[in-house]
C-alpha positions as CSV (number, residue, x, y, z in Angstrom):
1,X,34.6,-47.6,-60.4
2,X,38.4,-49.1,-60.9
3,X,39.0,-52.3,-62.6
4,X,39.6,-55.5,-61.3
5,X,42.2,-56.5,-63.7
6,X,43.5,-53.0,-64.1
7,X,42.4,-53.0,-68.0
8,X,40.4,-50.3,-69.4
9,X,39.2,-50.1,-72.5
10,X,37.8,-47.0,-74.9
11,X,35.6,-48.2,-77.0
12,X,33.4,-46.7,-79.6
13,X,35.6,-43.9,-80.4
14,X,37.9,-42.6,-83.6
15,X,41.9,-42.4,-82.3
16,X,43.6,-39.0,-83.4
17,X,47.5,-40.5,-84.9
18,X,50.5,-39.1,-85.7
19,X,49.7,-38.5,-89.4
20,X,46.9,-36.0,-88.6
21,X,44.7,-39.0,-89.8
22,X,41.8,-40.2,-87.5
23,X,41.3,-44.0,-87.1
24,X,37.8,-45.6,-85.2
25,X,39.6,-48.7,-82.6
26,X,39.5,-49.3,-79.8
27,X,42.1,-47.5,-76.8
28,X,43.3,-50.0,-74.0
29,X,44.7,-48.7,-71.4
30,X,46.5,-49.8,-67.9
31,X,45.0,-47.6,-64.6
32,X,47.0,-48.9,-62.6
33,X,50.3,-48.1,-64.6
34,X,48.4,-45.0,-66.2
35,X,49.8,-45.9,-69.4
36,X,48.6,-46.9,-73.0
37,X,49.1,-50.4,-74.6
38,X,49.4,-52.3,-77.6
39,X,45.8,-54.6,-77.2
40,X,46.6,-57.0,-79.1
41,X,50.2,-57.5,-77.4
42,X,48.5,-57.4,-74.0
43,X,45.4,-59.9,-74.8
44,X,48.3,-62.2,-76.6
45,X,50.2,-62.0,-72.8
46,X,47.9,-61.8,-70.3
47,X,45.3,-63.6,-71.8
48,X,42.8,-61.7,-70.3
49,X,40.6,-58.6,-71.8
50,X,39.7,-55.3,-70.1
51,X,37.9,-55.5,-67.1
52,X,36.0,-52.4,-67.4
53,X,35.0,-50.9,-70.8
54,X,33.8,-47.3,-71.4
55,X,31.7,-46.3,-74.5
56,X,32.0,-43.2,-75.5
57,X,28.7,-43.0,-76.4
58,X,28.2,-42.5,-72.8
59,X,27.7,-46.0,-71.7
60,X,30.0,-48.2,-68.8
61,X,29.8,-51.5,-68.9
62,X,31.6,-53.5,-66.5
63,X,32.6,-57.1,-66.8
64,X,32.0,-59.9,-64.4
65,X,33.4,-62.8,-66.5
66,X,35.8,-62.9,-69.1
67,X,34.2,-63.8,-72.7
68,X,35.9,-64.1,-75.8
69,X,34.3,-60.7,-77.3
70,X,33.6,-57.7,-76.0
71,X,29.7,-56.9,-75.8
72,X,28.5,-54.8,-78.6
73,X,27.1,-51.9,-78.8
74,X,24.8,-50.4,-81.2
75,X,24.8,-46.6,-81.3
76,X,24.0,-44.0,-83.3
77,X,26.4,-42.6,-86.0
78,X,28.6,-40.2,-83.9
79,X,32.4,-38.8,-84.1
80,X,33.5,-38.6,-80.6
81,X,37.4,-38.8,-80.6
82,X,39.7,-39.8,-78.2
83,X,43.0,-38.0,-77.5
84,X,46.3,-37.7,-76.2
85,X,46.2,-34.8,-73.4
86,X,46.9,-31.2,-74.5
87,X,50.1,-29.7,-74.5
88,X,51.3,-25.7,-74.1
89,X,54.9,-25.4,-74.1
90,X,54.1,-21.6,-73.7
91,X,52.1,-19.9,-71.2
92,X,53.0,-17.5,-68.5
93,X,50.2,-18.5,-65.8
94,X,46.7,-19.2,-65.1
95,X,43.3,-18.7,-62.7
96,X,44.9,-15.9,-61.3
97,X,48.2,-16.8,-60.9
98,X,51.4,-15.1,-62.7
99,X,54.4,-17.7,-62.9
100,X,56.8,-14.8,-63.1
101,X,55.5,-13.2,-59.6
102,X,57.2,-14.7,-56.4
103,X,56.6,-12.6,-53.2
104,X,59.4,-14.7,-51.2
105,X,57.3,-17.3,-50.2
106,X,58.2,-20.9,-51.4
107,X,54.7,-22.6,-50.1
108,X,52.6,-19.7,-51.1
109,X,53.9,-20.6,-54.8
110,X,53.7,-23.8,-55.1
111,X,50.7,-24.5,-53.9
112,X,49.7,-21.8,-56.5
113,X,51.4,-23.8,-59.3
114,X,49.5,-27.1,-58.0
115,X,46.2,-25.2,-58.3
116,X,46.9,-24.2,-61.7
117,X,47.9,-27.5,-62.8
118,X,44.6,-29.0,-61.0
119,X,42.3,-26.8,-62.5
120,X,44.1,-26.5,-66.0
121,X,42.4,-30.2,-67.3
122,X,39.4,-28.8,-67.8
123,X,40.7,-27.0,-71.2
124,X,42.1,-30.6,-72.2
125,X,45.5,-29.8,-71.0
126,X,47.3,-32.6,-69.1
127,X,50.7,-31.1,-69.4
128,X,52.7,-27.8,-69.6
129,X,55.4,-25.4,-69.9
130,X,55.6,-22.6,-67.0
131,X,57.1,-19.6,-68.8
132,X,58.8,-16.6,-67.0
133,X,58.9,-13.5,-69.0
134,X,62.1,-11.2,-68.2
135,X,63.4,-10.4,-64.5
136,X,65.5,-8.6,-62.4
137,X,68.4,-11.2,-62.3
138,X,67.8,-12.3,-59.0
139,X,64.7,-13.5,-59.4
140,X,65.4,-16.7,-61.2
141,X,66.9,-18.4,-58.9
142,X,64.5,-18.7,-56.8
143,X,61.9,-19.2,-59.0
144,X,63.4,-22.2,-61.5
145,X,64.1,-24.2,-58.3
146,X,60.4,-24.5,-57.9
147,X,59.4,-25.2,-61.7
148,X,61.3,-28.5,-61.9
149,X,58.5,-31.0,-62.9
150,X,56.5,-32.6,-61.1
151,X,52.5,-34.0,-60.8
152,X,49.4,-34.5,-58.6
153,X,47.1,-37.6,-59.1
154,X,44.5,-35.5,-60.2
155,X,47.0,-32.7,-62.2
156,X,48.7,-31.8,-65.4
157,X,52.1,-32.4,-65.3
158,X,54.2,-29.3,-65.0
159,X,57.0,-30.1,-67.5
160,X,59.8,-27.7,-66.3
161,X,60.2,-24.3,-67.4
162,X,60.1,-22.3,-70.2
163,X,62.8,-18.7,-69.5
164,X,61.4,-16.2,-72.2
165,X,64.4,-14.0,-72.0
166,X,66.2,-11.8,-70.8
167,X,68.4,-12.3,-73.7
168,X,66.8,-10.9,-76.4
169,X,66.5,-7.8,-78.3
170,X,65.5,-4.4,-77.0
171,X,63.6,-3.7,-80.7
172,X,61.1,-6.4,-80.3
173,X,61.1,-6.7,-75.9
174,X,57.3,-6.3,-75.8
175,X,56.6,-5.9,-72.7
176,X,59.4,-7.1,-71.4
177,X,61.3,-4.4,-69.1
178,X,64.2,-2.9,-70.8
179,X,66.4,-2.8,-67.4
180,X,66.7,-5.9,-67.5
181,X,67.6,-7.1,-70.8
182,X,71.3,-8.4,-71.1
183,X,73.8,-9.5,-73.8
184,X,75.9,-13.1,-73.1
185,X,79.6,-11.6,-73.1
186,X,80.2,-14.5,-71.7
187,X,78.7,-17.3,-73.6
188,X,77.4,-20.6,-71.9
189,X,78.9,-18.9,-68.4
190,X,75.9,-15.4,-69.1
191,X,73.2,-18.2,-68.9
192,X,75.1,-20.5,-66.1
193,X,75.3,-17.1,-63.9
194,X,71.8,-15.6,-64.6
195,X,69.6,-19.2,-64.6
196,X,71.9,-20.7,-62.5
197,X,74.4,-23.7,-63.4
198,X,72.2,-26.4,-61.8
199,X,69.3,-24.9,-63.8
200,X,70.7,-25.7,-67.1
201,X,71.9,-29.3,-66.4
202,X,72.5,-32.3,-69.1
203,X,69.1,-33.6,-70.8
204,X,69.6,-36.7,-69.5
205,X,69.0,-35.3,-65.7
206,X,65.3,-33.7,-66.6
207,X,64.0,-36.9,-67.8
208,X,60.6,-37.0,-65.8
209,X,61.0,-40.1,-65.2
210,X,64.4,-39.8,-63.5
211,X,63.0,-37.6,-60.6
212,X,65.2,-34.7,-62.1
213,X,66.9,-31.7,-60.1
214,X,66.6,-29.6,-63.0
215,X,63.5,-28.2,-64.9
216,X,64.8,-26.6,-67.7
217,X,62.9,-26.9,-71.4
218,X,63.2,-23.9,-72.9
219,X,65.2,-20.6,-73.9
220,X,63.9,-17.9,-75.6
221,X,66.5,-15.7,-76.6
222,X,67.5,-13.3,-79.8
223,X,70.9,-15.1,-81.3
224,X,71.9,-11.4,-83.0
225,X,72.8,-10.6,-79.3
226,X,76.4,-10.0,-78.7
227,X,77.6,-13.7,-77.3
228,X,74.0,-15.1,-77.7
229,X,75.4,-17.5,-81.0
230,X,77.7,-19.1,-79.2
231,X,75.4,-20.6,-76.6
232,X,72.8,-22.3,-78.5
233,X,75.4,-25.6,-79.8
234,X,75.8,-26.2,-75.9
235,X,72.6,-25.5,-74.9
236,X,71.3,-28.1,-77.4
237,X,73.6,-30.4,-76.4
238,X,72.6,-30.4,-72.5
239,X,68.6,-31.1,-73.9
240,X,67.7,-27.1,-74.2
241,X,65.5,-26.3,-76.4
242,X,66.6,-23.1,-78.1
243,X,63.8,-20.8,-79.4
244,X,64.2,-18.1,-81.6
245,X,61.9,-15.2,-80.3
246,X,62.2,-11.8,-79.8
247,X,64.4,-10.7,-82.5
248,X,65.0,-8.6,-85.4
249,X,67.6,-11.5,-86.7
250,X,68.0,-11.5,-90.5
251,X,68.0,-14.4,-92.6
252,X,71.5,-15.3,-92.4
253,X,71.6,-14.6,-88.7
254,X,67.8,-17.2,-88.2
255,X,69.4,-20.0,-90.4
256,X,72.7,-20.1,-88.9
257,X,71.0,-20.4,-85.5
258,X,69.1,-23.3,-86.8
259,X,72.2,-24.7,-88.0
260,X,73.5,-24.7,-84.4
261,X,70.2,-26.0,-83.1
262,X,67.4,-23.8,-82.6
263,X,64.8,-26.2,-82.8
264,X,61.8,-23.3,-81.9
265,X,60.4,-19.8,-83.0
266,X,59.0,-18.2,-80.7
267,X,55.0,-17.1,-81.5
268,X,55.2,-16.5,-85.1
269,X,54.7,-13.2,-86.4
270,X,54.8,-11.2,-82.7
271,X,57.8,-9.8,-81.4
272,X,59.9,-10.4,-85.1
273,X,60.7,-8.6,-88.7
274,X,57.2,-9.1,-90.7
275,X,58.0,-10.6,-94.1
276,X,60.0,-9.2,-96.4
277,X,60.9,-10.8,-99.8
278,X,64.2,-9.7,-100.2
279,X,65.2,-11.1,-96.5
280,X,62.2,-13.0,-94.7
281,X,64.0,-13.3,-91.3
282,X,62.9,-15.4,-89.0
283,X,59.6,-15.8,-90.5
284,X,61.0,-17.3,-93.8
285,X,62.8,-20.5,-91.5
286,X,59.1,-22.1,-92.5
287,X,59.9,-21.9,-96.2
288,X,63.9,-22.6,-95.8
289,X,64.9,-25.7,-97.9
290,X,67.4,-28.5,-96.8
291,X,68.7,-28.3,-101.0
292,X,70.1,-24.3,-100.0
293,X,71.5,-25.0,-96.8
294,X,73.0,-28.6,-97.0
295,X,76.7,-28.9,-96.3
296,X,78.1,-28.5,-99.9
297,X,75.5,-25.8,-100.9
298,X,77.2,-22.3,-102.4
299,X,74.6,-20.6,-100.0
300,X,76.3,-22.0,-96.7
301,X,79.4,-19.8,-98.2
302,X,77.9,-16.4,-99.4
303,X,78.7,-13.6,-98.9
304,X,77.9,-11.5,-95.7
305,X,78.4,-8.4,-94.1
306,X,80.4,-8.9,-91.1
307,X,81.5,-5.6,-89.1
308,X,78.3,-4.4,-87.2
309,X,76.7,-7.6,-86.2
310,X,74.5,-5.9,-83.4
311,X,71.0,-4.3,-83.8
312,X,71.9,-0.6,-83.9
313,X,69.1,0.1,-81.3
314,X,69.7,-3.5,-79.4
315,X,70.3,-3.2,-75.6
316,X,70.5,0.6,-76.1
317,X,68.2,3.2,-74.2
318,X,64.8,3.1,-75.2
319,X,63.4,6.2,-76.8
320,X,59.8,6.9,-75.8
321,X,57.6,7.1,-79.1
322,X,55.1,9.9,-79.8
323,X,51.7,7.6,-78.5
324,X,53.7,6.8,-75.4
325,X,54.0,10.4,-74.4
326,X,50.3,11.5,-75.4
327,X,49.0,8.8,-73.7
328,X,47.3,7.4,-76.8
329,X,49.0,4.1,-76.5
330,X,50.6,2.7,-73.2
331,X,54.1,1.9,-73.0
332,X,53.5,-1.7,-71.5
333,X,51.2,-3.9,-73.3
334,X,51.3,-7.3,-74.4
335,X,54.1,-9.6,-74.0
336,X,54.0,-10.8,-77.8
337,X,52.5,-7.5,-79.5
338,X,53.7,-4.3,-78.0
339,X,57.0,-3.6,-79.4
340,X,59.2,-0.5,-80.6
341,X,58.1,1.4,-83.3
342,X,60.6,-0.1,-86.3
343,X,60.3,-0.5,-89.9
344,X,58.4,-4.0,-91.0
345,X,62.2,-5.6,-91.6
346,X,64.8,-3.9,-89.0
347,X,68.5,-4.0,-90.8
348,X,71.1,-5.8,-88.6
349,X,74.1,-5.4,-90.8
350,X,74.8,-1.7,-91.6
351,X,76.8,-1.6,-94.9
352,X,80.0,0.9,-94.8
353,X,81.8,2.4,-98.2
354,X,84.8,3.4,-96.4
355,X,88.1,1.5,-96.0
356,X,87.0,0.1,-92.8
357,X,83.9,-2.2,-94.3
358,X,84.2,-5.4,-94.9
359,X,82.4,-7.4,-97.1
360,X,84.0,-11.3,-97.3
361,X,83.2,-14.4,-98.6
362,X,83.4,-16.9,-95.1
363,X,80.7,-19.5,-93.5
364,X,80.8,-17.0,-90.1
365,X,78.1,-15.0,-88.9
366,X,79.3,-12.5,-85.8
367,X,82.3,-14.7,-85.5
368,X,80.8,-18.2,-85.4
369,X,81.6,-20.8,-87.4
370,X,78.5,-22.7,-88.9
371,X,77.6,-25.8,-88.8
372,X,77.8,-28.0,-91.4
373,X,75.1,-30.3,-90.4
374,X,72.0,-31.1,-91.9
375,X,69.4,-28.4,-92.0
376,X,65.9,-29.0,-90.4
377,X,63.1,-26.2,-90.4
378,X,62.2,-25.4,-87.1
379,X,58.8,-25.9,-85.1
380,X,57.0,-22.9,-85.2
381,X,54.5,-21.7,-82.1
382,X,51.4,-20.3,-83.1
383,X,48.7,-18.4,-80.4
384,X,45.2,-19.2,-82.4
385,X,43.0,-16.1,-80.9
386,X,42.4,-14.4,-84.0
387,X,43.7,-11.6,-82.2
388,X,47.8,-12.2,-82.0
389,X,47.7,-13.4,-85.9
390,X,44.9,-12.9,-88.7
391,X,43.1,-15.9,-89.9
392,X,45.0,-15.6,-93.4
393,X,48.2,-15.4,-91.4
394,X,47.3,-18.6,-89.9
395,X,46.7,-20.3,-92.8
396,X,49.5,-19.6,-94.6
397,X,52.1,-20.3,-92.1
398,X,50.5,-24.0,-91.7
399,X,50.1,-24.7,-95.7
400,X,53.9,-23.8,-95.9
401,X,55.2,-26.2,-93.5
402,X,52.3,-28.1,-90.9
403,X,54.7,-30.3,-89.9
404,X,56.3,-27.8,-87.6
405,X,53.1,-26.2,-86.3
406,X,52.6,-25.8,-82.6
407,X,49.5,-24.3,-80.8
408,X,50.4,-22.2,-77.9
409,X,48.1,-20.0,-75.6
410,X,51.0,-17.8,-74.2
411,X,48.5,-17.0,-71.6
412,X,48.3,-14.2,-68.6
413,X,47.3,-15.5,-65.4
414,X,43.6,-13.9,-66.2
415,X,43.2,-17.0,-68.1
416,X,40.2,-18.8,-66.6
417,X,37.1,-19.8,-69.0
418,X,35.1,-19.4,-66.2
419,X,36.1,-15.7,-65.8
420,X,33.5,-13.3,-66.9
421,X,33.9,-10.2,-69.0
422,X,35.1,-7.0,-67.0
423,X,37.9,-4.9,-65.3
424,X,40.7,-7.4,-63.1
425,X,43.7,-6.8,-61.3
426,X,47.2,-7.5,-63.0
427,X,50.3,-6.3,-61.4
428,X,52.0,-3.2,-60.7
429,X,48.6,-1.5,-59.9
430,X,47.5,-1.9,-63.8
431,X,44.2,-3.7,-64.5
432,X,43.3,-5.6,-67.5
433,X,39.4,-5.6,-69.5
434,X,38.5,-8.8,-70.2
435,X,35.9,-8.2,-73.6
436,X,36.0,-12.1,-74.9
437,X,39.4,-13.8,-75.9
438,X,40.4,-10.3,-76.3
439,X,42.6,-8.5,-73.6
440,X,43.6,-4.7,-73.1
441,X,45.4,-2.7,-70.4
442,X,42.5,-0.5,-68.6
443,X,42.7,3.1,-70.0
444,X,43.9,2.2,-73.4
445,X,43.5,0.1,-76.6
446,X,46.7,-1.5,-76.5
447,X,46.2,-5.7,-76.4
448,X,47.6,-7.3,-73.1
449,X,48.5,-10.7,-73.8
450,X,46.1,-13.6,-74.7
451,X,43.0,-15.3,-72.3
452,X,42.8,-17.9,-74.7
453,X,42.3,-21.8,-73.9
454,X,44.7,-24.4,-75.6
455,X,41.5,-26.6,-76.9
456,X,40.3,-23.0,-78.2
457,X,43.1,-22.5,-80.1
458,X,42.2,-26.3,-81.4
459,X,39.0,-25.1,-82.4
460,X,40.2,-22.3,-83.8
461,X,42.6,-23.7,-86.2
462,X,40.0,-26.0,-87.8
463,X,38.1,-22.6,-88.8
464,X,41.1,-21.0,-89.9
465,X,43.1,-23.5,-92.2
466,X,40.8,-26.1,-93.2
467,X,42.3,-28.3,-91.5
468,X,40.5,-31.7,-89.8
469,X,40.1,-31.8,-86.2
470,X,42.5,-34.8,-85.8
471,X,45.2,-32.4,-87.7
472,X,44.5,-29.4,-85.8
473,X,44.7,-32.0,-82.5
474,X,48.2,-32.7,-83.4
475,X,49.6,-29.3,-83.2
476,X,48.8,-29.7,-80.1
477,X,49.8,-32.9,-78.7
478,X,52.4,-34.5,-80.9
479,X,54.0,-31.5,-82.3
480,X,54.8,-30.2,-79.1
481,X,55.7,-33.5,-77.2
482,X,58.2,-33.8,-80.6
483,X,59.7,-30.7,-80.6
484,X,60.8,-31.5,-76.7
485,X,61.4,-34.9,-77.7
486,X,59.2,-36.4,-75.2
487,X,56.6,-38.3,-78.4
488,X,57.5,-41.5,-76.3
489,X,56.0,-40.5,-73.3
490,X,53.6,-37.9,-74.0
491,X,51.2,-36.1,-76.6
492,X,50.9,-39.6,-78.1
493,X,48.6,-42.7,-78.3
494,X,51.9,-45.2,-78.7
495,X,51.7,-48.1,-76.3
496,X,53.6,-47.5,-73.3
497,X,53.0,-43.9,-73.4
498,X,51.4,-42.0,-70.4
499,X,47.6,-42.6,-70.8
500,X,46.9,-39.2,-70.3
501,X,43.9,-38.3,-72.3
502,X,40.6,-36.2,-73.8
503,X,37.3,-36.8,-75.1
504,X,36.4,-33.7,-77.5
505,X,33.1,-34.5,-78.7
506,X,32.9,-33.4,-82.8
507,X,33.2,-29.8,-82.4
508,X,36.0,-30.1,-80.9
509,X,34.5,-29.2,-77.0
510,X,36.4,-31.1,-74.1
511,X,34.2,-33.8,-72.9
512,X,36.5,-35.5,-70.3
513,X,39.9,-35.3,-69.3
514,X,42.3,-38.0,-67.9
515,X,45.6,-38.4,-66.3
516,X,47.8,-41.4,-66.4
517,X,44.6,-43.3,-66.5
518,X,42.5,-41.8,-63.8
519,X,39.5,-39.3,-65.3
520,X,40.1,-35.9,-63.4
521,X,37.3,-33.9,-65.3
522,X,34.0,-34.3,-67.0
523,X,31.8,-31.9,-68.1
């Protein structure tokens, strides 16, 4: 049942906001626009109140004349919140479908990608970032060309893509194929050749609302790699956001990266040094402080070891490990978790007594000047299975700094929460057990990846930190929609904002789902 005037108005509801704070008023909307607006702007302009209200008690109530007050509604006490759509910025495909698998046919994929998106609103999701794990270098082409964003009228908007590798580092490749891995000796011209130029265009040109040619949101890639550095002030400036994932990167290497605009770390605590307290890598960027890294701070001019600048083992052949060859563990497992057998904190710089080493005082890390702007802490992506990272792990990671929390599902294309328990088909002739939210290869014990659902991981995160609903809600709406600097437009309730939506009832289970205005799912 539309409206007449094209007003719509949620009533008897509490608003998730920015603040992690959750506020009972009333949500007007515009179905015809499919956008959110300021009520009292648009009663003050129009004159003119919602045609159609819907209680979120479960009651519509359609108006026939316009009357000075809405009709009230006595309910029972209740805490049904309204919010802006999910968003997963990392997830590699979906009810059956793997975004990294193309078998030459353009049609056959995207109508694959539109089912995905179709179906995808049922977990609250109403937009997302297609990510492609490492592949033979031809491969991208003709895959990014068909991840640019677009929508259905009854789908999550695909935001573009998400390239999770293949420059990063051979230590922590998970299950990424070593063959293909590759430095940037290049700079900029490595990722121009391998994603394609057109790929990697100006942030101005994959505006959604521009229609863009190009689709690209995010790099994952390891900055330690030879020429990797030097990439990530361009790509920032052309709208990239550069994510630091699949690295042993020390301290000094992670906060010069952020210096130069990584903006992202790549799931938290997989694929990365653990912490270490005399060097936290990449995991210490959450505890970094602006007073140690400003400008004119003695820290920006330490000193550091300069001559080998390269992961000894980086993009060198892989030795198989004792499991691998006794068949207790298999050599492919899960994209974030499997990973070569290293010591908690892998050493990038080796330190030399002979004449040769060179120990200086300079603001260069491999070469590259840093920046002497501002530091920011970077967002953060966390998958909230209780599988990929402990409870406690959890926890701790938000109380240091929730402000740059993201919830991510970083899931196979097994994800489905329809899917039942049970042996499925991957790839390669290797099958998957499904036991739960818990995935192995067939034959072993080693984890697969993650079948988790993004409102899940929203459920999840309440149990784990402490946290209220409406905070653990912004991890995955605003957060994310900040970090790609789309809060404007999506994973917000700001007027003028895309009015896509979700009802979670007080546990925090998906109720109803909407896109720019029009409800596409109801449980």
């Amino acid at each position: 049942m539309s409206s007449q005037n094209g007003l719509v108005c949620f009533t008897n509801c509490f608003l998730p906001q920015e603040d992690g704070s959750l506020l009972e008023k009333d949500l007007w909307i515009d179905e015809r626009r499919g956008v959110i607006l300021d009520a009292q702007k648009t009663f003050f302009s129009r004159r003119e109140r919602p045609d159609k209200v819907i209680d979120l008690g479960g009651n519509i109530l359609r108006r026939v004349n316009m009357v000075p007050e809405l009709p009230g509604v006595i309910l029972p006490d209740f805490n049904v919140s309204s919010s802006p759509g999910l968003i997963d910025i990392q997830i590699n495909g979906a009810y059956g479908f793997d975004f990294s698998v193309f078998d030459g046919d353009d049609d056959v994929y995207q109508s694959n990608l539109k089912d995905v998106a179709e179906r995808i609103v049922e977990t609250g999701v109403t937009s997302f970032v297609p990510t492609l794990i490492t592949q033979e270098r031809s491969v991208y082409p003709k895959i990014l060309r068909l991840l640019r964003p677009f929508a259905t009228v009854t789908s999550a908007t695909v935001l573009g893509w998400h390239a999770e590798g293949p420059f990063i580092d051979m230590a922590k490749r998970g299950a990424h194929a070593p063959s293909f891995l590759v430095s940037a000796p290049e700079g900029i011209k490595s990722f121009e050749e391998l994603y394609g130029a057109e790929n990697l265009a100006d942030s101005e040109d994959w505006l959604m609302s521009t229609g863009s040619e190009s689709g690209v949101r995010i790099i994952t890639a390891a900055p330690e790699v030879p020429g990797v550095m030097g990439t990530v002030e361009e790509l920032t400036k052309r709208g990239v956001i550069f994510s630091i994932g699949h690295s042993i990167a020390t301290s000094d290497i992670a906060i010069a990266a952020v210096q130069h605009g990584a903006r992202l770390i790549t799931h938290l605590f997989n694929a990365m040094p653990q912490l270490h307290h005399r060097d936290p890598s990449i995991i210490g960027l959450l505890g970094a402080s602006p007073h140690l890294y400003s400008p004119f701070s003695p820290i920006t001019s330490k000193a550091l070891y300069t001559g080998d600048v390269m992961s000894p083992i980086a993009l060198t052949p892989m030795k198989p490990n004792k499991s691998s060859i006794t068949g207790l563990k298999s050599p492919v497992g899960s994209e974030a978790l499997d990973e070569v057998e290293t010591p908690p904190q892998t050493p990038i710089f080796k330190a030399h007594s002979g004449k040769n080493s060179t120990l200086k005082n300079t603001q260069s890390i491999a070469g590259f000047s840093l920046d002497s702007s501002e530091f920011t802490r970077p967002f953060y992506e966390m998958i909230v299975d209780g599988v990929h990272s402990h409870p406690n792990s959890v926890r701790l990671a938000y109380s240091s700094y929730p402000e740059g929390c993201i919830l991510i599902t970083d899931a196979m294309k097994i994800l489905d929460p329809n899917l039942r328990d049970g042996v499925h088909e991957w790839r390669d002739g290797k099958r998957f057990v499904k036991e739960g939210d818990k995935l192995y290869l067939e034959g072993t014990d080693t984890l697969a990846g993650s079948v988790v659902t993004l409102d899940k991981c929203v459920r999840n995160f309440t149990r784990f930190t402490g946290c209220t609903l409406a905070e653990s809600i912004k991890c995955a709406t605003y957060n994310p929609a900040k970090c790609l600097g789309i809060e404007n437009q999506k994973g917000t309730l700001r007027s003028g904002a895309d009015a896509d939506l979700v009802v979670f009832d007080a546990q925090g289970v998906v109720q109803s789902t909407w896109v720019k205005g029009k409800r596409v799912w109801t449980r």
